[in-house]
N, C-alpha and C positions, 0 to 999 in steps of 0.2 A: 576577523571579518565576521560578522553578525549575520546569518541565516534570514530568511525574507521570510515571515510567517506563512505555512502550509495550509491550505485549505483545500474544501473541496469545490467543483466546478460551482457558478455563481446561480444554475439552476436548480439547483435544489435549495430546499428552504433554509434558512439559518440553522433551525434544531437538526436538518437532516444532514446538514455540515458538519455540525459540533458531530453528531453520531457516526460520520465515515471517519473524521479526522481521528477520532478515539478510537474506531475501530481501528485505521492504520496503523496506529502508534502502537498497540495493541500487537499486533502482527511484527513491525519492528521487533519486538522482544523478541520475537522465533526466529528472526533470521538467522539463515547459515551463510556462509562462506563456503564458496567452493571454488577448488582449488582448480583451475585452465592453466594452459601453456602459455601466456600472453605477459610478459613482463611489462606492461602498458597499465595493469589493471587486474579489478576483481570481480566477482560476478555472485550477488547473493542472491535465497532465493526462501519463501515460507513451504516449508512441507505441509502439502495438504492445499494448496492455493496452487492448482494444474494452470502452467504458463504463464508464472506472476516469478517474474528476475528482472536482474539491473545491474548493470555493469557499471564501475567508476573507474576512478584513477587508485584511490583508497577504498577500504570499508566505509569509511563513512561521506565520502561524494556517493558510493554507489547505493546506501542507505536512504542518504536524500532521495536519490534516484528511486528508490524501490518504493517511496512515501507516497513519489506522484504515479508510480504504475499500478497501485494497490487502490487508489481511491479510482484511478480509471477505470481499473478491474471492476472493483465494486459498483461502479457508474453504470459500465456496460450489462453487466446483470441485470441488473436496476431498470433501466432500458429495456431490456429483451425479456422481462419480465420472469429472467431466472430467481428462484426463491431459495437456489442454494448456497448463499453467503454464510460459512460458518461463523459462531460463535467463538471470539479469541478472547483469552481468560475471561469469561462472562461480557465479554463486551459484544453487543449485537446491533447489527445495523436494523432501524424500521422506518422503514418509508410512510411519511405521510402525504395523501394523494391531497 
């Protein structure tokens, strides 16, 4: 099965897409795994990204999953006019208004 390409919501610009999706994938790389009592699933999470997890069935449904809470994350910052999106291995989200 072939993966549905990930992007970010359709309101922000093309380049402000390509720059959340990079940053996500970006963040992918740090995922942990952590280990629950739930033999259903896994649940991983970016240290340093307060309230950013996803639970799947595997590591990697729950990666998908973590793809689209990271760009939401980044979304809602974005929105609320928070400016503290860290930099993930040099990749840095910039909004252009």
């Amino acid at each position: 099965m072939v993966a549905a390409p990930r992007t970010p919501p359709v309101h922000a610009s093309s380049d402000d897409q390509v720059q959340m999706a990079a940053w996500a994938e970006a963040a992918l790389g740090h995922a942990c795994t952590q280990d629950i009592d739930d033999p259903a699933g896994v649940v991983v999470t970016v240290e340093g990204l307060d309230g950013v997890w996803a639970h799947g069935a595997d590591v990697s449904a729950a990666k998908e999953e973590l793809f689209e809470v990271l760009i939401d994350w980044a979304s809602l910052k974005i929105e609320h006019g928070d400016d503290d999106i860290p930099s993930i291995d040099g990749v840095s989200i910039y909004v252009t208004q």
